[in-house]
C-alpha positions in Angstrom: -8.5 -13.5 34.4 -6.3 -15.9 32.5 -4.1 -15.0 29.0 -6.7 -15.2 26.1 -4.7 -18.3 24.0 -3.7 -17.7 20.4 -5.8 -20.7 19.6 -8.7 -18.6 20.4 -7.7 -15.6 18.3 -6.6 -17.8 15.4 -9.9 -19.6 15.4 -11.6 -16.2 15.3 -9.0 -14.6 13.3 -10.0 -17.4 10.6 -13.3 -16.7 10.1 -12.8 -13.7 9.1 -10.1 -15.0 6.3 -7.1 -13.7 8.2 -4.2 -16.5 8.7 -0.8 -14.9 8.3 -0.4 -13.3 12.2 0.9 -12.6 15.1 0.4 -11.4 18.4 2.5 -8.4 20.6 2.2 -8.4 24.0 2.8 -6.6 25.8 2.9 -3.6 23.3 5.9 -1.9 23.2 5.9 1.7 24.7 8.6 3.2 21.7 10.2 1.9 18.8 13.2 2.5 16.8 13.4 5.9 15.5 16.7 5.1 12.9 14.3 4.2 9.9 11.3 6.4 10.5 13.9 9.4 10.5 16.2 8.2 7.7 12.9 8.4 5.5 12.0 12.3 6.7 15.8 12.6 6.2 15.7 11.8 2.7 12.4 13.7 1.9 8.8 12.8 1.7 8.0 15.1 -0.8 3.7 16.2 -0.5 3.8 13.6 3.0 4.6 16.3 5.2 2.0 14.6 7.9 4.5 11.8 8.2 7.0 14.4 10.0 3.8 15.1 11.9 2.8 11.7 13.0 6.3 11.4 14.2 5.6 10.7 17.4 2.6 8.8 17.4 4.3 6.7 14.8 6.8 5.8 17.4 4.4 4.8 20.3 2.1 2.1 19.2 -0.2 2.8 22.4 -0.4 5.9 21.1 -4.1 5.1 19.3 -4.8 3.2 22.6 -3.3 3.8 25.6 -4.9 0.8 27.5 -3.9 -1.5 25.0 -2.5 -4.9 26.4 -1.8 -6.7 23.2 -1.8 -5.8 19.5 -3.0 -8.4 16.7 -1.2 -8.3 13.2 -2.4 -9.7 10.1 -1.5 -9.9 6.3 -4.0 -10.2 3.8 -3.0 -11.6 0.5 -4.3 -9.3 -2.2 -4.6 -10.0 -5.9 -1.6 -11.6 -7.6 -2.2 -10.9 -11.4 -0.8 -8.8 -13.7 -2.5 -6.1 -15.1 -3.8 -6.5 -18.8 -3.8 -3.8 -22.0 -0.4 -1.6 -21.9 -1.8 1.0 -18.8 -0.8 -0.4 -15.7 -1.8 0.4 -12.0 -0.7 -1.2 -8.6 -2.9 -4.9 -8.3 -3.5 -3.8 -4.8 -5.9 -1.4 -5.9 -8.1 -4.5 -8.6 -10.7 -4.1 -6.6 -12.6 -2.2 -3.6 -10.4 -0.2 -1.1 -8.2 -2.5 1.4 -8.8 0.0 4.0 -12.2 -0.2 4.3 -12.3 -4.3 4.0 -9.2 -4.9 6.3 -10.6 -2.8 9.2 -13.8 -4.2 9.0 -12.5 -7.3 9.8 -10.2 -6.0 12.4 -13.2 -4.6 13.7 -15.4 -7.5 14.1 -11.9 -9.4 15.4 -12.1 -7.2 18.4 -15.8 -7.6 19.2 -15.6 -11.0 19.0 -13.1 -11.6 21.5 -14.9 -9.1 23.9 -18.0 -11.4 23.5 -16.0 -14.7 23.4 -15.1 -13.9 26.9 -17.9 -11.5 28.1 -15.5 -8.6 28.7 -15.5 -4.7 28.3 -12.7 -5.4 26.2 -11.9 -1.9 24.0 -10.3 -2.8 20.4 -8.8 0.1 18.0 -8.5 -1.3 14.1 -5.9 0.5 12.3 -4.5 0.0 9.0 -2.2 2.4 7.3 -4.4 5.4 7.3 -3.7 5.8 11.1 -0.4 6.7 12.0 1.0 3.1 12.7 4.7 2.0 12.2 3.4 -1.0 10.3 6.6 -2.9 8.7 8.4 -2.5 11.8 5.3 -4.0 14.2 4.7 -6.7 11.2 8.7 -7.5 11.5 8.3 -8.1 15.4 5.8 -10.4 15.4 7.1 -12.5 12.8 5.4 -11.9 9.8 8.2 -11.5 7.5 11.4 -9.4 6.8 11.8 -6.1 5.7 13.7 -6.7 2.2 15.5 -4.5 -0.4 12.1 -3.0 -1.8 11.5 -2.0 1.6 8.3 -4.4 1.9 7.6 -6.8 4.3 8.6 -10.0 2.6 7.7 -13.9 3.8 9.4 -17.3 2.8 5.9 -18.3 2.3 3.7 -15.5 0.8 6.4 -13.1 -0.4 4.8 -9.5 -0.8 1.4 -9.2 -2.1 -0.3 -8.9 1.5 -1.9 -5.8 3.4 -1.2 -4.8 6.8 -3.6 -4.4 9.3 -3.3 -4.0 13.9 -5.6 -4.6 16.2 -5.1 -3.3 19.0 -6.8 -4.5 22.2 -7.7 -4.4 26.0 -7.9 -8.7 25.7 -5.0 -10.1 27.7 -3.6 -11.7 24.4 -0.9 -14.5 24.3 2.2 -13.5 22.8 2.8 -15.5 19.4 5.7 -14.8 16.8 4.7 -16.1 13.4 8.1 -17.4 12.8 9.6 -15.1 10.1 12.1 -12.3 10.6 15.0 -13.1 9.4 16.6 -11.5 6.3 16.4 -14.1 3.6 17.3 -11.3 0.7 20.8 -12.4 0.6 22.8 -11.2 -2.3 19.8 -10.9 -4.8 19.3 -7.0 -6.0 16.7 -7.9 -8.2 13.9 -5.4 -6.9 16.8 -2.4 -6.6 18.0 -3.0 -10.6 14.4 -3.4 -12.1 13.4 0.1 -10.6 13.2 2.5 -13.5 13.4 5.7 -11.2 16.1 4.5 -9.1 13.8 4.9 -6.2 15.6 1.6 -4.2 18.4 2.9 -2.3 19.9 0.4 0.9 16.7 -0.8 1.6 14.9 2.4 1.7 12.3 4.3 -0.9 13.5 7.4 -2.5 9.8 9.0 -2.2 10.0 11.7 -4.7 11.5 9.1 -7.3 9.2 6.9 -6.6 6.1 5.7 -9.2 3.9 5.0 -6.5 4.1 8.5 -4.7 4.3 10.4 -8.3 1.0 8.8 -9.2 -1.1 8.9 -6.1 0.2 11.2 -3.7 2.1 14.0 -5.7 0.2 16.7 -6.3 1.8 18.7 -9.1 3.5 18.1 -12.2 5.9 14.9 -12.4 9.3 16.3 -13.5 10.0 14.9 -17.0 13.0 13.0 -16.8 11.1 10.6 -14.3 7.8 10.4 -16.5 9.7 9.1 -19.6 10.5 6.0 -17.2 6.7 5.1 -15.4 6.4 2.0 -18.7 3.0 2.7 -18.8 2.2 2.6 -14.7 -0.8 5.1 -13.9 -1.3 4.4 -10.5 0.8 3.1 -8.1 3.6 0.6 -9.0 4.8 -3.3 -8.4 7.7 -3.9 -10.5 10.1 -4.5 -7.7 7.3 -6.9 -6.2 7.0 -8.8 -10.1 10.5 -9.8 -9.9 11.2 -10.3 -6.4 11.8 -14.9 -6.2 9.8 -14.9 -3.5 6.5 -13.9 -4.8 6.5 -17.6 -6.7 5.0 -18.5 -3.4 2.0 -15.7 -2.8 -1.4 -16.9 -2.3 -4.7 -15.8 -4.3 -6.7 -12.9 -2.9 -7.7 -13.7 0.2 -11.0 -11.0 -0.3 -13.0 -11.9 -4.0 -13.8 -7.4 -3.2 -9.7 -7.2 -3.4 -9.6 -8.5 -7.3 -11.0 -6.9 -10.6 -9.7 -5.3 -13.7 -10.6 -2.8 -16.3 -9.1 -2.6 -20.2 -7.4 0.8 -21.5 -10.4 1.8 -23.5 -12.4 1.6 -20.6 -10.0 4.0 -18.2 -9.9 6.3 -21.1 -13.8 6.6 -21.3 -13.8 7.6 -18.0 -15.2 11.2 -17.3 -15.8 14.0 -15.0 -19.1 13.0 -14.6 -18.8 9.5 -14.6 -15.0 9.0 -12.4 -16.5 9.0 -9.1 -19.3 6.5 -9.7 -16.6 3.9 -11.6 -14.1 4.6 -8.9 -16.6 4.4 -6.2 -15.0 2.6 -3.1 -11.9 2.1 -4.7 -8.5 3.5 -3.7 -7.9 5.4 -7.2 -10.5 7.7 -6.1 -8.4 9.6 -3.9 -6.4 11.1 -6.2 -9.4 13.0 -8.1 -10.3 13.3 -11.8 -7.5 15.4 -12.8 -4.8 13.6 -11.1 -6.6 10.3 -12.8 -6.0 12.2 -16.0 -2.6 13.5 -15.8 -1.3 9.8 -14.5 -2.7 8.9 -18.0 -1.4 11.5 -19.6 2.4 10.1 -18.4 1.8 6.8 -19.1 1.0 7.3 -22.4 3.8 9.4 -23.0 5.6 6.7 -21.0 4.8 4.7 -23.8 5.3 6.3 -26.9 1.8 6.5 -27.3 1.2 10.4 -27.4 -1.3 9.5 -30.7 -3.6 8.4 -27.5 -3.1 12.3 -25.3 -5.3 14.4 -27.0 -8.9 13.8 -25.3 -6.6 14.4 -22.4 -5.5 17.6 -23.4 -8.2 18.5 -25.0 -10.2 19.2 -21.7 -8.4 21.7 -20.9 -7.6 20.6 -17.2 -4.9 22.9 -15.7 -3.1 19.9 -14.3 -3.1 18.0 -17.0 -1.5 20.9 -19.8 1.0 22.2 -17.2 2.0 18.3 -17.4 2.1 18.3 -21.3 4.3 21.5 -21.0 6.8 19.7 -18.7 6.9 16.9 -21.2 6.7 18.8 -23.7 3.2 17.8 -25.7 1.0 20.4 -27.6 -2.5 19.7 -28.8 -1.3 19.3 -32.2 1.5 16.2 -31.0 -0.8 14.7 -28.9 -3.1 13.8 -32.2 -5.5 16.8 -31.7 
């Protein structure tokens, strides 16, 4: 049969609220290695399986080896700051991106299959499958890879999520029409990093705020906790001062927005964490990660008169973390 048009996957790509994309075809068999092992190169820290998604990482067929096309989508997610002095990443406002973004890659797929009455196979993968994704963004025009190491667009700037689809449909290729570095001499995102996690366009990961709070297991060395400012999960300042986020777009999902006051996070309990965090992405990191991400914000603060129902619980976690920074019950107000 014919190509499949990109009018036809933009029409269906729109109803599901997708309208940044682009279309690779045919999919490339490899990509560059350079960036994938500079990262490994410089450490990853508790990411081991990143060494051990190497390969797949590298072949984008890899998920699906009969895949003629891949679709690639950004979805703008919430724009606004966090409010009260605790502060986590505004991707994770609301319900889990994963979850919503696939979904809708899911349907994408099944709707072109029906469209044309086709056997068509479809594989939805956002960045919990082993997916190159600013790279495969990059090629088909969805922005830039700038000095925070984010896909960046002229147009929407960085507060988007990445999701691939790919497919059996004999897609038209379509470049979104970005690409090009536009970073030029601004360093912006590289001096506003506390942690000095911004090095030539790449992401220390063990300096960084966002692996520290949700994917380091242990205890955050001290000299890097005194600099989160109050960030418990995750991290966007090099996104908040990076010029081209005056142009992002609202959420593009009302499930990607929400918020939730300091009191609030520090009522939170063993018993009550995984019904509040219930489908949302700060429930991966478990109750006593949740508390000793508080514990360093806090302290990241000057506010250790707020640490002691922290420590008072007793979590090994959390008081091998007051040790490092040096907290007792007493100093912590209890």
């Amino acid at each position: 049969m014919s190509r499949v048009p990109f009018t036809v996957v933009q029409e269906i790509c729109a109803a599901e609220g997708l309208h940044a994309l682009g279309v690779i075809a045919p999919v490339p068999l490899t990509l560059p290695s350079e960036g994938l092992d500079q990262m490994l190169a410089d450490g990853v820290g508790d990411l081991a399986w990143l060494g051990e998604s190497r390969i797949p990482r590298l072949r984008p067929t890899a998920l699906q080896m009969t895949a003629e096309a891949m679709v690639t989508v950004a979805l703008p997610y919430q724009p606004e700051a966090n409010c009260g002095e605790l502060k986590r990443a505004r991707y994770a406002a609301g319900k889990d991106y994963h979850n919503i973004l696939r979904s809708k890659l899911g349907r994408i797929g099944l709707a072109l299959a029906k469209r044309y009455d086709q056997p068509w196979k479809s594989r939805a993968a956002v960045d919990s499958a082993p997916v190159n994704e600013r790279t495969l963004a990059r090629l088909s025009g969805l922005g830039w890879i700038g000095r925070n190491a984010l896909l960046i667009a002229p147009d929407a700037g960085t507060w988007r999520l990445l999701g691939f689809l790919l497919t059996d449909a004999p897609l038209d290729p379509h470049h979104a029409g970005h690409g090009e570095d536009r970073c030029g001499t601004c360093t912006s995102c590289e001096r506003r990093c506390p942690t000095a996690a911004l090095v030539d366009r790449r992401v220390m990961t063990t300096r960084c705020i966002s692996y520290l709070t949700i994917e380091h297991r242990g205890v955050i060395p001290r000299d890097l906790a005194e600099k989160f400012e109050g960030w418990w999960f995750g991290c966007d300042l090099c996104q908040e001062v990076c010029p081209w986020n005056r142009f992002a777009s609202p959420a593009g999902d009302a499930r990607l927005t929400g918020s939730e006051d300091d009191d609030t996070l520090m009522r939170i309990d063993a018993t009550t964490f995984d019904l509040h965090f219930a489908a949302r992405a700060m429930r991966r990191a478990g109750y006593e990660r949740f508390r000793r991400n508080l514990l360093v914000a806090w302290f990241s603060l000057g506010r250790v008169d707020r640490c002691a129902p922290l420590l008072a619980e007793g979590l090994p976690l959390v008081l091998a973390q007051a040790r490092e920074l040096g907290l007792t019950p007493v100093e912590g107000g209890g």
